[in-house]
C-alpha positions as CSV (number, residue, x, y, z in Angstrom):
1,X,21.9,-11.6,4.4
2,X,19.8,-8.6,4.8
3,X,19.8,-6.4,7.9
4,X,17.6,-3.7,9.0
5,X,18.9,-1.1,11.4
6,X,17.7,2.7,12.6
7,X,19.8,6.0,10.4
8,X,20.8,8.6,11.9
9,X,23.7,10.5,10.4
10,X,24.0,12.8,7.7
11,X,26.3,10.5,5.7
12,X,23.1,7.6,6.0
13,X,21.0,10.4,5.0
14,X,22.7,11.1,1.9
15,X,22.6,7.4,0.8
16,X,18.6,7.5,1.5
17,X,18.7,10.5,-1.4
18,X,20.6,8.5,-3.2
19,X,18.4,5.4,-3.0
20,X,15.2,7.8,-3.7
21,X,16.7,8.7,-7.4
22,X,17.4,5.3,-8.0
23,X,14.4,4.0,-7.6
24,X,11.5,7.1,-8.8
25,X,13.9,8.5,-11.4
26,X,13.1,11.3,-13.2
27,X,12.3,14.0,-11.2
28,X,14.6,15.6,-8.4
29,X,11.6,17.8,-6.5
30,X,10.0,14.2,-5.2
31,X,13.4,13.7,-3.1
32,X,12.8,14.0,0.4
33,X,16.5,16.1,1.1
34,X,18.5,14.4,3.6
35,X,18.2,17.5,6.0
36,X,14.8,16.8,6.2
37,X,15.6,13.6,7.1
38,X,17.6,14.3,9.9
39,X,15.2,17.0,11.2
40,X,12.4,14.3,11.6
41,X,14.5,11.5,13.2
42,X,15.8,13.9,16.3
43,X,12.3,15.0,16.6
44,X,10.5,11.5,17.0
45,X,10.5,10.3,13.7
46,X,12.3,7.1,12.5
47,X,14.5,6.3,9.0
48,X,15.1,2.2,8.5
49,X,17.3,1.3,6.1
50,X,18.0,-2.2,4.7
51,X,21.8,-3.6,3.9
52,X,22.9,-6.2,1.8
53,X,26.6,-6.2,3.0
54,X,27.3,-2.1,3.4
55,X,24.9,-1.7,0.5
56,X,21.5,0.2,1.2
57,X,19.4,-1.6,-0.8
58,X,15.5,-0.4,0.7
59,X,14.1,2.5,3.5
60,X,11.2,3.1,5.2
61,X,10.7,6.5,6.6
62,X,7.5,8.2,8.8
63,X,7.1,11.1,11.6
64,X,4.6,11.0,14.0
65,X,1.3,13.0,13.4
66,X,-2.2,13.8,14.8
67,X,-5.5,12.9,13.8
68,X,-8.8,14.4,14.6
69,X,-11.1,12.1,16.0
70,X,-14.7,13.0,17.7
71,X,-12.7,13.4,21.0
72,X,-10.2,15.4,20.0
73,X,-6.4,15.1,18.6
74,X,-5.0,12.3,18.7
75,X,-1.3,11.0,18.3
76,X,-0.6,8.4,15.5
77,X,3.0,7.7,12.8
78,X,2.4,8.9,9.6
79,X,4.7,6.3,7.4
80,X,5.5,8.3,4.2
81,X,8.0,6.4,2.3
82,X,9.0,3.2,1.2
83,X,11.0,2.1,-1.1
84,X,13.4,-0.7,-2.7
85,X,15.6,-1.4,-4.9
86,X,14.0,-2.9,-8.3
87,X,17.3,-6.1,-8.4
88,X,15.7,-6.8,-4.7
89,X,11.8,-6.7,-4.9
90,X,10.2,-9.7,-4.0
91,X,12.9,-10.9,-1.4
92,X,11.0,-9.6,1.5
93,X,12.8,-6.9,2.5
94,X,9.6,-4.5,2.0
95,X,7.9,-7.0,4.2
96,X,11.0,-6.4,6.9
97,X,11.2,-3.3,7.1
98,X,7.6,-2.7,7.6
99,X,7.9,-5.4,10.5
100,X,10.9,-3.0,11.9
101,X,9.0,-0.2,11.7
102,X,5.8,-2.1,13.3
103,X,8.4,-2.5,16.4
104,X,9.5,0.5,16.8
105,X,6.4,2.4,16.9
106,X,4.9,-0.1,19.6
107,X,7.6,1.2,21.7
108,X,6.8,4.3,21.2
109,X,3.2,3.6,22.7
110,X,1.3,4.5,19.4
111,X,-1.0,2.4,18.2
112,X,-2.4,3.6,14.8
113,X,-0.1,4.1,11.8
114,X,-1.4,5.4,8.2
115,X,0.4,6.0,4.8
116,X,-0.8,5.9,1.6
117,X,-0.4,4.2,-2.0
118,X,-1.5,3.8,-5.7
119,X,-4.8,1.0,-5.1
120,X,-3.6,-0.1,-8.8
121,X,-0.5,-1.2,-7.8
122,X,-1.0,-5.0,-7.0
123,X,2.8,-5.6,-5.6
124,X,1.7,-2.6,-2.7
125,X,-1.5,-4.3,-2.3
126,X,-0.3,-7.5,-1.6
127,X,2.3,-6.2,1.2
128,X,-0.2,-4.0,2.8
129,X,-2.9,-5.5,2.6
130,X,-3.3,-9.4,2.5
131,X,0.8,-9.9,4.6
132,X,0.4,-6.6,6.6
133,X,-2.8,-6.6,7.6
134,X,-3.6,-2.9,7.5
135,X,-7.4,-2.0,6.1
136,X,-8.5,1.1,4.1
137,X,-12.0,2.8,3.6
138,X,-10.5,6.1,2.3
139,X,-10.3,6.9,-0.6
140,X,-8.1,10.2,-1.6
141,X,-8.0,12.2,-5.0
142,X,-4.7,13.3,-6.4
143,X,-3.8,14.2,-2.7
144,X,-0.1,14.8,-4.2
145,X,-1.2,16.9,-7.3
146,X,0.8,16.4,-10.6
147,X,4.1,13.8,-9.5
148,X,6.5,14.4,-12.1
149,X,8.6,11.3,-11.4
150,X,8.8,8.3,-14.2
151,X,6.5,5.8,-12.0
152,X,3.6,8.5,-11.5
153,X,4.2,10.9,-14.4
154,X,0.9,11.1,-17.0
155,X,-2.0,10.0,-14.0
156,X,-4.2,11.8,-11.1
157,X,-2.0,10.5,-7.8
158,X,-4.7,9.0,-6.0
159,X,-4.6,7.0,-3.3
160,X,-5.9,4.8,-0.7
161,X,-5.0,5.9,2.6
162,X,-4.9,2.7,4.8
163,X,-4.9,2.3,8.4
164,X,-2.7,-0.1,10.2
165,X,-3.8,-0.9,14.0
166,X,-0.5,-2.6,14.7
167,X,-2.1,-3.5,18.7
168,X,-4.7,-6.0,16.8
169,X,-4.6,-9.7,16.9
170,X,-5.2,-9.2,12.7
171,X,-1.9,-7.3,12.3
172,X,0.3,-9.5,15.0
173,X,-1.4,-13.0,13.6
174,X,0.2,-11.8,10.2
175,X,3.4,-10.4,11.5
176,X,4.3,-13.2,14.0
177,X,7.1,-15.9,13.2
178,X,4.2,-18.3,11.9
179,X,1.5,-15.7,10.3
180,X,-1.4,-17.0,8.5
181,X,-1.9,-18.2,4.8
182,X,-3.3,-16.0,2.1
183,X,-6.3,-16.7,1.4
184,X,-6.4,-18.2,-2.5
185,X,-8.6,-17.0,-5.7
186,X,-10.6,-20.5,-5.9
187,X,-11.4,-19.7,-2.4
188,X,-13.1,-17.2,-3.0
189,X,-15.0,-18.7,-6.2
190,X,-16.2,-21.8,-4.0
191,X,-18.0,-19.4,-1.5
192,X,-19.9,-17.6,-4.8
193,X,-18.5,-14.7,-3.4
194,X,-20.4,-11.4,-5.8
195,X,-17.9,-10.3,-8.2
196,X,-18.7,-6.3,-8.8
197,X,-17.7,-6.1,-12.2
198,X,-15.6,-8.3,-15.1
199,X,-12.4,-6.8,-16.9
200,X,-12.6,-7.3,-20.4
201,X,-9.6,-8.8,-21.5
202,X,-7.9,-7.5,-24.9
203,X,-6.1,-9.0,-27.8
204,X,-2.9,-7.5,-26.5
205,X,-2.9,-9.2,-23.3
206,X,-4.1,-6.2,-20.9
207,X,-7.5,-5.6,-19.2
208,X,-10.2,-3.1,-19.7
209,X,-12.4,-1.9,-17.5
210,X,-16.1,-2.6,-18.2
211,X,-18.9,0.1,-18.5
212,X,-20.3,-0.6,-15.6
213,X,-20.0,-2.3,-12.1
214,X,-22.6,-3.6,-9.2
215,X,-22.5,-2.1,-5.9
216,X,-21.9,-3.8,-3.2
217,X,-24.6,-5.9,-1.5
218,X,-23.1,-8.9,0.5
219,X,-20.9,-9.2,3.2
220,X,-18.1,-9.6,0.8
221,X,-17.3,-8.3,-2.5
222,X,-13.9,-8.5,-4.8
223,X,-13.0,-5.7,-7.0
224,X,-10.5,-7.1,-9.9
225,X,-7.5,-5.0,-10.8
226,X,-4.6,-5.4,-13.7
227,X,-2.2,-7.8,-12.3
228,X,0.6,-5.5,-13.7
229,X,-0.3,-1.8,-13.9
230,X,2.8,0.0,-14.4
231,X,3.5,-2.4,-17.7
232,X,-0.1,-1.4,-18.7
233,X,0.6,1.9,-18.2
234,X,3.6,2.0,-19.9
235,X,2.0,0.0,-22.8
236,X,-1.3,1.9,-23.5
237,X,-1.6,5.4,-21.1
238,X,-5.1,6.1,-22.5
239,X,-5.8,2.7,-21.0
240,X,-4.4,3.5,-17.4
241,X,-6.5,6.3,-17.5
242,X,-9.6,4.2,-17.8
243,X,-8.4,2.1,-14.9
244,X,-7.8,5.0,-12.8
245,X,-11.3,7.0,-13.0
246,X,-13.0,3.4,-13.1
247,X,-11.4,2.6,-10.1
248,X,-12.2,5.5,-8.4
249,X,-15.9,5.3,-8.9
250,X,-15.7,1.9,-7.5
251,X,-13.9,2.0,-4.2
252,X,-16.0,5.6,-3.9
253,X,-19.0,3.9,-4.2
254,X,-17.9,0.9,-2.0
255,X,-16.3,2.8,0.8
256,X,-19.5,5.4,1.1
257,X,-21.9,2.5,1.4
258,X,-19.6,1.4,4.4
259,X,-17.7,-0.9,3.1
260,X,-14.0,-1.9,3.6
261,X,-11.0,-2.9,2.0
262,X,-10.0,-6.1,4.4
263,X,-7.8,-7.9,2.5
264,X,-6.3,-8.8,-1.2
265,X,-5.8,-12.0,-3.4
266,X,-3.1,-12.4,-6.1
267,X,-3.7,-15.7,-8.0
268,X,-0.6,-16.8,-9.9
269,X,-1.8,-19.2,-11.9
270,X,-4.4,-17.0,-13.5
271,X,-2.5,-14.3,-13.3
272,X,-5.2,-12.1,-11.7
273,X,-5.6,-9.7,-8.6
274,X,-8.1,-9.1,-6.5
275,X,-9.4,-6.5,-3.6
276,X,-11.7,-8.5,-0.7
277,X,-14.4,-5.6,0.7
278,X,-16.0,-6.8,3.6
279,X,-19.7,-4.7,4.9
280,X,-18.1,-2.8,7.5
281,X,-21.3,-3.3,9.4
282,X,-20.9,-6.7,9.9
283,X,-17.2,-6.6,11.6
284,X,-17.0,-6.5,15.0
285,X,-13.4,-5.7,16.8
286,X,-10.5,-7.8,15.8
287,X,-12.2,-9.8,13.5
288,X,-11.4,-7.1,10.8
């Protein structure tokens, strides 16, 4: 049974490092140090770590931040890191940790929590997107420069940076004990939704990205990415490439004409993944 509980000593600390190399080998500078660690949680920040037994098997970690809004600073928890173990992904104890940390922020009275990840990655997607509920309409170049470490190593480090308004009736429908069903591919296909582009697919199994892609011009859109990116990259890296820089143009494109990332679809039957952007225009409050 997996439980999630706050860290706090240097001896927890020291097992976070630990669980850091083990899962982004490869490059010792992208360890957060456990003094570090410590410094942030006696100053307001929070550490979570996950146990299977006495074994730390997954982490979250954040601080709290400001963010400059048209009425000044304002307070909000930047969540910087989380990770698991590769023997227990797809258990749900990304999803539990993430609830934890949801928890604990409320009680700290914030209500706006950002972090950032890889938008090719469909595994993040899924958890932050379609069972977190957070949103994203940013859109960051390399914001971490060249990461050496063997998941990131070769590719610009963008990122989508995504906000999470954990006070919304969209994030506690999809954390409560009874949250809502993802929404299915075929779904999607029944309501003609627009489609802004078609992968091509290739005799080796992977996807390319087309020349070219429509811009958004509905109240919804999907943007198709590879199911399985890291395997892509580490099958073809020319080919990642050309996902990357295509995918940047696209969500450039989409977020600058106002649109937003609301939510994402993983079909397993097709094997196929998809972004939902919805015309920011035409949300109003918590119907996000």
């Amino acid at each position: 049974m997996t439980t999630i509980r706050l860290l706090e000593t240097p001896e927890e600390m020291t097992a976070v490092e630990d669980l850091q190399r083990a899962i982004w080998p490869g490059s010792e500078t992208e360890i957060i140090p456990s003094h570090l660690l410590i410094t942030a949680v006696h100053n307001g920040g929070l550490v979570l770590g996950a146990f299977e037994g006495e074994l730390l098997v997954g982490f979250v970690f954040g601080f709290p931040g400001l963010e400059s809004l048209p009425d000044g600073p304002h307070p909000k928890h930047c969540s910087h890191m989380l990770g698991v173990l590769d023997s227990h992904r797809d258990s749900g104890i990304g999803f539990a940790l993430k609830r934890a940390q949801w928890q604990v922020v409320r009680n700290q009275g914030l209500s706006h929590v950002t972090w950032t990840y890889d938008p090719l990655l469909s595994r993040n997607a899924h958890l932050n997107i379609a069972r977190l509920g957070a949103v994203c309409s940013t859109y960051v170049r390399s914001p971490y420069g060249t990461l050496r470490d063997g998941l990131n190593a070769g590719l610009p480090s963008d990122r989508f940076q995504v906000d999470w308004w954990i006070r919304t009736l969209r994030v506690e429908n999809r954390l409560s004990k009874r949250p809502r069903g993802t929404l299915k591919l075929s779904q999607f296909q029944q309501a003609e939704i627009q489609s802004l582009y078609s992968p091509i697919p290739r005799a080796d199994g992977y996807l390319q990205p087309p020349e070219t892609f429509s811009s958004p011009g509905d109240r919804l859109a999907l943007a198709e990415i590879p199911p399985d990116f890291p395997a892509l990259k580490g099958a073809d890296l020319s080919l990642a490439r050309d996902w990357r820089f295509f995918s940047r143009e696209v969500f450039e494109t989409c977020f600058a004409s106002g649109y937003i990332v609301t939510d994402f679809v993983f079909d397993r039957a097709s094997d196929r993944s998809f972004y939902v952007i919805t015309d920011g225009n035409a949300i109003m409050g918590n119907d996000l």
